[in-house]
C-alpha positions in Angstrom: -49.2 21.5 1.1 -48.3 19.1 -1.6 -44.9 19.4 -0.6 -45.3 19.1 2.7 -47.0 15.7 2.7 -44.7 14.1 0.1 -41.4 15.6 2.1 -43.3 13.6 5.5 -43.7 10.5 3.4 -47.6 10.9 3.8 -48.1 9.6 -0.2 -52.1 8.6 0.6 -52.4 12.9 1.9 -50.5 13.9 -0.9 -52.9 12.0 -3.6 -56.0 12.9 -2.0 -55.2 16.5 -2.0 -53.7 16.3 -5.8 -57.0 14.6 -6.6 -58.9 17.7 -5.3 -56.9 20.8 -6.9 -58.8 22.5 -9.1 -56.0 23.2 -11.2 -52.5 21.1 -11.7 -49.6 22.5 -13.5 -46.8 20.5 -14.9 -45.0 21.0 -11.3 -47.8 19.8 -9.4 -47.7 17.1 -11.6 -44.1 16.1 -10.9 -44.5 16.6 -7.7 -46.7 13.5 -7.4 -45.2 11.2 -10.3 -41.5 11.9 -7.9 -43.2 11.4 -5.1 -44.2 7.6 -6.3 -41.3 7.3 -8.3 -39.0 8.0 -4.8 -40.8 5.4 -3.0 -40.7 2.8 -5.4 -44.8 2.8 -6.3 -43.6 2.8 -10.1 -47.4 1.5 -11.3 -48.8 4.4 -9.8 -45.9 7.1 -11.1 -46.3 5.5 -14.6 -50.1 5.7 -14.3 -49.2 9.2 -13.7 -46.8 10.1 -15.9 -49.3 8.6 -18.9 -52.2 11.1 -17.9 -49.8 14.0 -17.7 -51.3 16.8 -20.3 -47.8 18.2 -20.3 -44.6 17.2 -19.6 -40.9 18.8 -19.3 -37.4 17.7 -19.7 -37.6 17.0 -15.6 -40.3 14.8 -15.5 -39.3 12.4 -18.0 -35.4 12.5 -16.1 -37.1 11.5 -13.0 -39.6 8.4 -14.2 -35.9 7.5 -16.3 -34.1 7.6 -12.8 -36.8 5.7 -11.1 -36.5 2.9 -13.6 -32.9 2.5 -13.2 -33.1 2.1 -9.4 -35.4 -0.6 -9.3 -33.3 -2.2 -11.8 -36.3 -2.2 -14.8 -33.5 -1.2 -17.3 -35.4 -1.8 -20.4 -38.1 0.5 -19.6 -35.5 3.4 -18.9 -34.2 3.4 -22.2 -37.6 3.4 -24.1 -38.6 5.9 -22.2 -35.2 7.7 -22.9 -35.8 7.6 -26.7 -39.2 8.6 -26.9 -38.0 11.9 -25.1 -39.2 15.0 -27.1 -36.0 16.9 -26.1 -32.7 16.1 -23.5 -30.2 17.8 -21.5 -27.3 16.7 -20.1 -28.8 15.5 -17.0 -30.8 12.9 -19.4 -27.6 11.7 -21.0 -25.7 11.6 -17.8 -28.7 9.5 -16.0 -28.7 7.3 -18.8 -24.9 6.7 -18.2 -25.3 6.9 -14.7 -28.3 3.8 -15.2 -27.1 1.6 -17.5 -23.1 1.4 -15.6 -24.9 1.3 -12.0 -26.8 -1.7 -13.9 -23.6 -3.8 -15.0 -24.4 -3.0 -18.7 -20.9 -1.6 -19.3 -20.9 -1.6 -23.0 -24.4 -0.2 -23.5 -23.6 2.8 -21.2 -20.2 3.3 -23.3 -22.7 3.7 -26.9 -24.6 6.5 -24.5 -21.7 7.9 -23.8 -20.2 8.1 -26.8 -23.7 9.5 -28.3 -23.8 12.7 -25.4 -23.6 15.9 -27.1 -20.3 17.9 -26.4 -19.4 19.1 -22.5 -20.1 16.3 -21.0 -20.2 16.5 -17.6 -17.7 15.3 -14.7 -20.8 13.2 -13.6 -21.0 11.1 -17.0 -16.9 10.2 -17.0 -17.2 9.3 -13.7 -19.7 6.9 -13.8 -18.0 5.3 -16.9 -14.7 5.2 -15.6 -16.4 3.4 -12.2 -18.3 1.1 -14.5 -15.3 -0.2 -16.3 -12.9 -0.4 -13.0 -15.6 -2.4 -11.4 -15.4 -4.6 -14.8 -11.7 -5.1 -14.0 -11.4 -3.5 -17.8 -8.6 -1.2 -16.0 -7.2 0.0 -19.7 -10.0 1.1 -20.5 -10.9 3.1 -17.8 -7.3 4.8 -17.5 -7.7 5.5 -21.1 -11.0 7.5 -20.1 -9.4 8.7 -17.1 -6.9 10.7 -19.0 -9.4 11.5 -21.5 -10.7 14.0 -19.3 -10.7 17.5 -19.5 -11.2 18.4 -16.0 -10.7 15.7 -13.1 -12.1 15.6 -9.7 -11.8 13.8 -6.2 -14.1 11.2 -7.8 -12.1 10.7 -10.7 -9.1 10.3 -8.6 -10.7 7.5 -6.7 -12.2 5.7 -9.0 -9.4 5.2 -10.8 -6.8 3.9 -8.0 -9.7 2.0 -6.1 -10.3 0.6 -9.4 -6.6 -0.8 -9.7 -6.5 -1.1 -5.8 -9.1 -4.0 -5.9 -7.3 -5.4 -9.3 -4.0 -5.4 -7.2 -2.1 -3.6 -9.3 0.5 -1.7 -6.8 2.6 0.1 -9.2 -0.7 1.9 -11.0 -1.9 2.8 -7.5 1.5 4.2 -6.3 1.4 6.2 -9.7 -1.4 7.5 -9.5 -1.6 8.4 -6.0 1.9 10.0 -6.3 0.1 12.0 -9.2 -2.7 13.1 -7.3 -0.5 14.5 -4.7 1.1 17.1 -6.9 -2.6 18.1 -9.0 -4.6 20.2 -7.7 -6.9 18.0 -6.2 -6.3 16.6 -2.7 -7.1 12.8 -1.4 -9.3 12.1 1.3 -10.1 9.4 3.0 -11.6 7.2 0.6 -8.3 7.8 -1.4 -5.9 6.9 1.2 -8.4 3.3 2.5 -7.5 2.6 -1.3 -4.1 3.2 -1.1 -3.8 1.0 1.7 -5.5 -1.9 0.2 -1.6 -2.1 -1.4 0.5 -1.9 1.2 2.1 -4.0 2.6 5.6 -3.0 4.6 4.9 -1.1 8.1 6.9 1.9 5.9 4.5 2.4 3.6 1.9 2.1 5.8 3.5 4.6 8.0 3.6 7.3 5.4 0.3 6.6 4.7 -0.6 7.3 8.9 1.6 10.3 8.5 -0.3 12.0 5.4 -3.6 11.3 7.1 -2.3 12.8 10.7 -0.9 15.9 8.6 -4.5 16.5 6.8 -6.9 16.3 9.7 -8.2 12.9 8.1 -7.4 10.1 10.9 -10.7 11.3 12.9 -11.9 9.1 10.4 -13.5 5.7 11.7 -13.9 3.9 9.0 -9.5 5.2 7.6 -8.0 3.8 11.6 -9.8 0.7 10.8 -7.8 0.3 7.9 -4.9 1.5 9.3 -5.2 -1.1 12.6 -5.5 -4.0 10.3 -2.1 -3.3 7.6 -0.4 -2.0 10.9 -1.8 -5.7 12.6 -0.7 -7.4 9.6 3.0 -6.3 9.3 3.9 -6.7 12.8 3.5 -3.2 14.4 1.7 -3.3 17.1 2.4 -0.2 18.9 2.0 1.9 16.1 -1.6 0.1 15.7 -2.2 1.0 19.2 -1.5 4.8 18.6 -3.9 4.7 16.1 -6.8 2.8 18.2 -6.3 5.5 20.4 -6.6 8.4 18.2 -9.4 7.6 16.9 -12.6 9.7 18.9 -15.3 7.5 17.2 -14.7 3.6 17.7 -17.2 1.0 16.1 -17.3 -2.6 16.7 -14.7 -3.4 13.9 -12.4 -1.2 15.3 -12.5 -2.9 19.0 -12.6 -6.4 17.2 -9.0 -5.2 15.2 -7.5 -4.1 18.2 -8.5 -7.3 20.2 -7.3 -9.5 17.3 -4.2 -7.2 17.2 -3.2 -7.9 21.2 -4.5 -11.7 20.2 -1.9 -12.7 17.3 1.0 -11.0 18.9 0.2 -13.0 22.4 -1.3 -10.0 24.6 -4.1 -12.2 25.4 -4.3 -10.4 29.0 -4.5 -7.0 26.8 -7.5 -8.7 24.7 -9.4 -9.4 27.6 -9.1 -5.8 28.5 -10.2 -4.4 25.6 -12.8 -6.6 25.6 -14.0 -5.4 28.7 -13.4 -1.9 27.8 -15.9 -2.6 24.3 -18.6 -4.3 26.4 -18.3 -0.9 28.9 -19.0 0.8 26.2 -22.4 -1.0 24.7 -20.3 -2.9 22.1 -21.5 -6.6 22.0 -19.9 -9.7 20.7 -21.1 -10.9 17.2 -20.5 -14.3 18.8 -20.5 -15.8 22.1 -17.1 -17.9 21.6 -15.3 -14.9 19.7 -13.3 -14.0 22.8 -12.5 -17.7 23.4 -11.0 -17.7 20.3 -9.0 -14.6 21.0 -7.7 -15.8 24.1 -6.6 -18.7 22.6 -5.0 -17.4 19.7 -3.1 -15.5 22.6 -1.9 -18.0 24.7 -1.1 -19.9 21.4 1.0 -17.3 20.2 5.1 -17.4 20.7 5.7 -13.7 20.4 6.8 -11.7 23.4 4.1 -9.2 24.1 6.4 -6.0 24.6 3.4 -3.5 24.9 3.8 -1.2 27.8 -0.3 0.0 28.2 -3.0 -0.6 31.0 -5.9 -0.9 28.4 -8.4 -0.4 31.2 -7.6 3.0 31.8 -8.3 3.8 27.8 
């Protein structure tokens, strides 16, 4: 019953029955101090936790977690070091904490303090940390550090040098990825693209994407539509846009802006009408203006053979 109210969200049930059990055990107990905890009431989790007769490993990794994400850092770590006894998953949510809360360095001492075996989890979030610090040596050094590396390791690692624009690591990289045993996904190849810049490189990119099953993928033909837009290639932006079986509002605003710059202002308003067909709306009432204007501004032949309407 406990369960069952806390997994409906019905805390003010789940207290009132907690108050009226004859008999709590330490689960029951975590139950409730989670439950809080999960819903951001960390006064009444702490109130809790306090009155707790006894306590296991688990409980004091969840009020830990709790206080990392709502950002009370401090109170995460004394309550990490008055810990009786830890397991990995306390070192690695200690990690996990203090680099999700930009304290790079103090997240490197816990990392450097875990016991032996560390787990995937624990690199992963340090390597993150320090590419998000744009301290790219140091997370490559920890990247090949590793004993084991996963997908997550992979794309930490070239998204971290993908937003630092470093080109020549990401090619590397990628290229290294390619022959481990470990295969990119979309995140992977969004990263990749970040860096490209001929319609070649972009096109090899399309290619790897077609071959794995991956360009289903909304949120990869977005990125695909705007390097394709940007070098020029218009049809081959096209042939994405129409691959794609799940289209958001980005991806009709790409396309539209794609017909636009290359003067297909007639194919613009097409796809406009096609978007608004299809319960997309405008972020702005002068957006298509603009477009149509950028179209009719433009000097560059439109060459694309397609009746949009009939998409």
């Amino acid at each position: 019953m406990l369960q069952g109210y806390v997994r409906s969200g019905m805390l003010r049930e789940a207290r009132e029955l907690f108050d009226q059990m004859p008999e709590r055990n330490v689960v029951t107990w975590t139950v409730m101090v989670r439950a809080y905890a999960d819903h951001g009431h960390f006064q009444e989790a702490m109130e809790l936790f306090d009155r707790m007769p006894q306590r296991n490993v688990y409980s004091w990794n969840i009020m830990i977690s709790g206080f990392f994400r709502a950002g009370n850092v401090d109170e995460a770590v004394r309550l990490f070091e008055r810990m009786p006894d830890r397991n990995a998953v306390s070192w690695t949510t200690m990690v996990t904490g203090l680099a999700q809360n930009g304290r790079v360095s103090m997240a490197r001492e816990f990392f450097d303090r875990m016991p032996e075996n560390r787990d995937a989890t624990a690199w992963n979030a340090m390597i993150t940390a320090y590419a998000n610090a744009g301290q790219m040596y140091k997370a490559q050094r920890l990247f090949h550090s590793m004993p084991a590396k996963d997908l997550v390791s992979w794309n930490a690692i070239i998204h971290g040098y993908a937003n630092n624009k470093h080109k020549s690591e990401v090619m590397r990289l990628f290229l290294l990825m390619l022959g481990s045993a470990v295969s990119p996904d979309r995140f992977t190849l969004i990263s990749v693209l970040l860096t490209s810049e001929s319609t070649v490189e972009v096109g090899q990119i399309h290619g790897l994407a077609t071959t794995r099953g991956l360009l289903s993928d909304t949120s990869l033909g977005n990125a695909l539509l705007t390097r394709y837009s940007r070098s020029g290639d218009l049809h081959s932006a096209w042939q994405v846009f129409n691959m794609l079986h799940e289209k958001d509002p980005i991806t009709w605003t790409l396309m539209m802006r794609a017909f636009a710059n290359h003067g297909c202002a007639s194919y613009a308003l097409q796809a406009f009408a096609q978007m608004l067909q299809h319960g997309y709306k405008p972020s702005s009432t002068i957006f298509i203006a603009g477009l149509v204007d950028e179209g009719h501004a433009s000097r560059v032949h439109c060459r694309l053979s397609v009746q949009v309407g009939n998409r």
